[in-house]
Each structure stands twice: as C-alpha cells, then as structure tokens.
ROMI-975552 format. One record per residue (C-alpha): x, y, z. Coordinates in nm, 4 decimals. Example, Ala and Ser with C-alpha at 12.3 -4.5 7.8 and 13.67 -1.06 7.14 Angstrom:
BEGIN
+----------+----------+----------+
:        u :        v :        w :
+----------+----------+----------+
:   1.2300 :  -0.4500 :   0.7800 :
:   1.3670 :  -0.1060 :   0.7140 :
+----------+----------+----------+
REM end
This chain:
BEGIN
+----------+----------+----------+
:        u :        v :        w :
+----------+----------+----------+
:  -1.1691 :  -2.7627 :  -3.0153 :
:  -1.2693 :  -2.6235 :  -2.7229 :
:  -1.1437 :  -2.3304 :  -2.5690 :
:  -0.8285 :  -2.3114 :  -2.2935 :
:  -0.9292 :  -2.2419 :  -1.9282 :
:  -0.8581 :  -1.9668 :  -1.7468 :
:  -0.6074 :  -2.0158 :  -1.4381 :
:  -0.5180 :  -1.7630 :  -1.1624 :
:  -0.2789 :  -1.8293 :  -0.8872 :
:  -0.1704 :  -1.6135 :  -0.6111 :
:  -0.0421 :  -1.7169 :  -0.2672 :
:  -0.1502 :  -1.5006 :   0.0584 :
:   0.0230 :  -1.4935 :   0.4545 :
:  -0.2950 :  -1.6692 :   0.5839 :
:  -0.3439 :  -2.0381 :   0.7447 :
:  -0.5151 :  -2.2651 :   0.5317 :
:  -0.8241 :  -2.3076 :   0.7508 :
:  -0.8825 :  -1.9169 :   0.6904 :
:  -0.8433 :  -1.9100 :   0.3523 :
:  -1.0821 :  -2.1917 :   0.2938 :
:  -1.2981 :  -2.0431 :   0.5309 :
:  -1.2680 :  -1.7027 :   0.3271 :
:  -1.3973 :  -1.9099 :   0.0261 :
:  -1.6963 :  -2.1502 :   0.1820 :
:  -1.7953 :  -1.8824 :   0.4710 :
:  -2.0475 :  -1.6390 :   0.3330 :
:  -2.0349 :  -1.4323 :   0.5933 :
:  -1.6455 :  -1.4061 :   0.5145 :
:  -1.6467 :  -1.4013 :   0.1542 :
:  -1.9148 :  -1.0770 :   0.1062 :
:  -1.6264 :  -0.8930 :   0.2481 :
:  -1.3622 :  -0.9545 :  -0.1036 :
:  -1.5632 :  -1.1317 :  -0.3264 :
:  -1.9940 :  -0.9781 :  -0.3388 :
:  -2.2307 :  -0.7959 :  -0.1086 :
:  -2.4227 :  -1.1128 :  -0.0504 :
:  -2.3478 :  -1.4743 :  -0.1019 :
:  -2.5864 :  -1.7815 :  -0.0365 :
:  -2.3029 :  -2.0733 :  -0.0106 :
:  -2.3712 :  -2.4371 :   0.1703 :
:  -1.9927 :  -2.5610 :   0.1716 :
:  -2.1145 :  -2.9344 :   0.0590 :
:  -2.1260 :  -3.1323 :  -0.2709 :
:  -2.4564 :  -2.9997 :  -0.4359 :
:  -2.4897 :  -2.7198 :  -0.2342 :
:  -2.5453 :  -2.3477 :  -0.3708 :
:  -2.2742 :  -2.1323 :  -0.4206 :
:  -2.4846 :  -1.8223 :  -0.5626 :
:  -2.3291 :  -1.4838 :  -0.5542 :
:  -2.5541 :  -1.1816 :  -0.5718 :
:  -2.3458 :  -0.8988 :  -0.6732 :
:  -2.6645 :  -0.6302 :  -0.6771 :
:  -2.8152 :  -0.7362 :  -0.3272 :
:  -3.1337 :  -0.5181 :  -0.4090 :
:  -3.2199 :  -0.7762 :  -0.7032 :
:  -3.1096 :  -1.1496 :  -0.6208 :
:  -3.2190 :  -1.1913 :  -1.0533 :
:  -2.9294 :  -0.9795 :  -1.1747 :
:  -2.5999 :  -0.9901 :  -1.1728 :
:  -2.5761 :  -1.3027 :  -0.9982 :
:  -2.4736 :  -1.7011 :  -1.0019 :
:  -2.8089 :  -1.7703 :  -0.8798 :
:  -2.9105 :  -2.1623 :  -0.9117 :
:  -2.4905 :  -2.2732 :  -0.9247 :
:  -2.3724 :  -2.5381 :  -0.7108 :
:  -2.1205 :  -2.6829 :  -0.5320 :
:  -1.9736 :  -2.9528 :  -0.7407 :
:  -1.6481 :  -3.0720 :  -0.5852 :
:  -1.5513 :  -3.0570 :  -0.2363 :
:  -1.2356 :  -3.1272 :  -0.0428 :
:  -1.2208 :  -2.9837 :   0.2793 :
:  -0.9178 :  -2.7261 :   0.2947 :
:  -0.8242 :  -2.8228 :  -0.0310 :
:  -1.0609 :  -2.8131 :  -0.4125 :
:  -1.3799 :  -2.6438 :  -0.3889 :
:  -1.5686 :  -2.6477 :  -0.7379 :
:  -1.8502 :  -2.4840 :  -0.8625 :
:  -2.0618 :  -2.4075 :  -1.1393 :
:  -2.0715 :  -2.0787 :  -1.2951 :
:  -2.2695 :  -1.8527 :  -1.5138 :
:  -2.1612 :  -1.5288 :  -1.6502 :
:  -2.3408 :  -1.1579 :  -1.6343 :
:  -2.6878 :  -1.0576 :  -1.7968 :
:  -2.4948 :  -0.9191 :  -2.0889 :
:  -2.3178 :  -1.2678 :  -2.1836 :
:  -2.6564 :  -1.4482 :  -2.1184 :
:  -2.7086 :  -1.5424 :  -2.5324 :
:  -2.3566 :  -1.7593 :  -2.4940 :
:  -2.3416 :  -1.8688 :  -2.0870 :
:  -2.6911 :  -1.9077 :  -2.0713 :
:  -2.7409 :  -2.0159 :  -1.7401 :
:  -3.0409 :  -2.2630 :  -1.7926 :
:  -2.8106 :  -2.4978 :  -2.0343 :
:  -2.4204 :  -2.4285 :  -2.0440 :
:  -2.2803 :  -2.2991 :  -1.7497 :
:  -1.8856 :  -2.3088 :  -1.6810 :
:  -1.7017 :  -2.4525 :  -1.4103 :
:  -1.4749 :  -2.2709 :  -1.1538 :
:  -1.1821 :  -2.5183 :  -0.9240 :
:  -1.0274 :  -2.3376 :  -0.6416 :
:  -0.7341 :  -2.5656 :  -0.5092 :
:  -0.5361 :  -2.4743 :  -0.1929 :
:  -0.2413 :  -2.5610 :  -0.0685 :
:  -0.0426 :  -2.4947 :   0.2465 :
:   0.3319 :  -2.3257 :   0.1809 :
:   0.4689 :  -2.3325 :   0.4927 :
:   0.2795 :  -2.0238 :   0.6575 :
:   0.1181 :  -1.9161 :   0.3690 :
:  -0.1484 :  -2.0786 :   0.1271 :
:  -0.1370 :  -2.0748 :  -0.2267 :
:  -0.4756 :  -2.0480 :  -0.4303 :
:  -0.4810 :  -2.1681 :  -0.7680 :
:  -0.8670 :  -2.0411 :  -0.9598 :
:  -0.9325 :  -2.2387 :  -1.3049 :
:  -1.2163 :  -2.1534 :  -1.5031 :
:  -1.3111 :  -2.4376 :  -1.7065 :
:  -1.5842 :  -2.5323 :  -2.0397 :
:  -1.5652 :  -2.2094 :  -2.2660 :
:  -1.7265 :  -2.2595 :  -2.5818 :
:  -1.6166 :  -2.1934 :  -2.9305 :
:  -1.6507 :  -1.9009 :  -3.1505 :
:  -1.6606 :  -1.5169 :  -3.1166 :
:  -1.8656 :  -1.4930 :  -2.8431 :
:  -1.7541 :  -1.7297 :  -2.6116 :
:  -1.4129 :  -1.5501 :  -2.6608 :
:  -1.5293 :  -1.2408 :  -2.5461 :
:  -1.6940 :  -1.4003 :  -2.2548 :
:  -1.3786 :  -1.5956 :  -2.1607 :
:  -1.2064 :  -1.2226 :  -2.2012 :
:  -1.4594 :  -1.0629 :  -2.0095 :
:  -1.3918 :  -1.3003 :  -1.7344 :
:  -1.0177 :  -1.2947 :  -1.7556 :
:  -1.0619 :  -0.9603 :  -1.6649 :
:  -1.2925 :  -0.9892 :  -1.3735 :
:  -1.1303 :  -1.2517 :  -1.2663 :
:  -0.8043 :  -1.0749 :  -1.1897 :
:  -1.0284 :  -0.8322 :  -0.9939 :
:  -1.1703 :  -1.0968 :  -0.7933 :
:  -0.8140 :  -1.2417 :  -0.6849 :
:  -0.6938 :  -0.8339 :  -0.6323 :
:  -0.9652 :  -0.8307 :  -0.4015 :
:  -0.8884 :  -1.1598 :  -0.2262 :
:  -0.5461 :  -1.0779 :  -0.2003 :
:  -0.6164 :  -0.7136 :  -0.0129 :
:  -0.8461 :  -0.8857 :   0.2021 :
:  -0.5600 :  -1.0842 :   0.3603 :
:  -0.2845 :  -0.8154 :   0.3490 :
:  -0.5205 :  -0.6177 :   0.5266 :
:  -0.6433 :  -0.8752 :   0.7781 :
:  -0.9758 :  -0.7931 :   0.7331 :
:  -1.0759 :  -1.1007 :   0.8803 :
+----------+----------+----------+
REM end
C-alpha cells in the first residue's frame, strides 16, 4: 500500500495571473520559495530549485521537470528530497511528484499543493514527515509574500 499524499491549501488576496506567475516566474518565486530557481513554465521543462545558490549540487531539485501544465491553473512537477533523504528519494530513480492547482475565488485565489508517490516503510515515513514539515514552511512563506505585496 502505498503511502497517502501530502495536501496543503491556503487561499491568498492576489489575482490569479499573479499567483501563477509567483509559481512559474523565477524571478518571482526566489523571493518566497529559494534564492535561485531555474524554471521553464512548459511541459518538460526544469523546475530546479537551488536552495544553497553557492553549490547548484546541494540542497536542490536539480534535473526535476515540469510535468503537467495548465496555464493559470495545475502546474506539476517532479520532486526530490534533501541530501539527507537521498538513500529513500534518490533522485536518479524515485522521485515524487508535486500538483499545484489554482483557482480563482472571486478576488482571491486558492492554492491547493499535493505531494504525491511516497514509498513504504520507515524511511519513506520520515521523509514524507520531513516534508510535511517543510512544506508548511513553504506555503507560510507564500502566504507572507502576498500579505505583504512583495510583488
């Protein structure tokens, strides 16, 4: 049985054309999400997030992609999880999925994050935890980004 997926929603006072941009704009999404992002918003594109800019080998989704796209409303990508989970999401041969859907509410947009393809066993759990946790960080971030019109 594999395991559940992890799902986040939040909904922010922002158009929808900014919040997609704010998720397919890498010169938008190093300011909530990591200091340097290499994203092509098409199917098969990267979406590689470098979250030590000094070293584009650690810390980073380096070699994901772009696997669904829906302008303004499901971007999908593949993802890979920190150095320290490497022996469980090793990024060569099982990578997980992440879905960002959006949709308009009147004048806000709501932003529903699954995390998909989590192994079994011990240490897939603690990965899955580990990224529960980051995660809700990531969608804090997002979040303070548009209360504070940052953009």
């Amino acid at each position: 049985m594999v395991m559940s997926q992890l799902e986040f929603k939040t909904q922010v006072h922002a158009p929808l054309k900014e919040v997609w941009r704010a998720w397919t704009d890498p010169n938008i999404l190093t300011k909530w999400f990591s200091p340097h992002a290499n994203i092509e918003a098409r199917l098969g594109g990267p979406f590689e997030l470098f979250f030590d800019p000094a070293n584009h080998e650690h810390q980073c989704t380096k070699r994901c992609n772009v696997t669904g796209f829906e302008p303004y409303t499901r971007l999908s990508f593949s993802w890979r999880g920190p150095e320290e989970l490497h022996h469980v999401m090793d990024p060569e041969n099982h990578q997980t999925h992440v879905h960002v859907s959006l949709e308009e509410r009147g004048e806000d947009t709501e932003v529903t994050i699954t995390h998909e393809g989590w192994g079994e066993g011990k240490d897939w759990g603690e990965a899955k935890e580990w990224h529960r946790r980051a995660w809700v960080g990531v969608v804090e971030s997002f979040e303070r980004f548009f209360e504070d019109g940052e953009e």
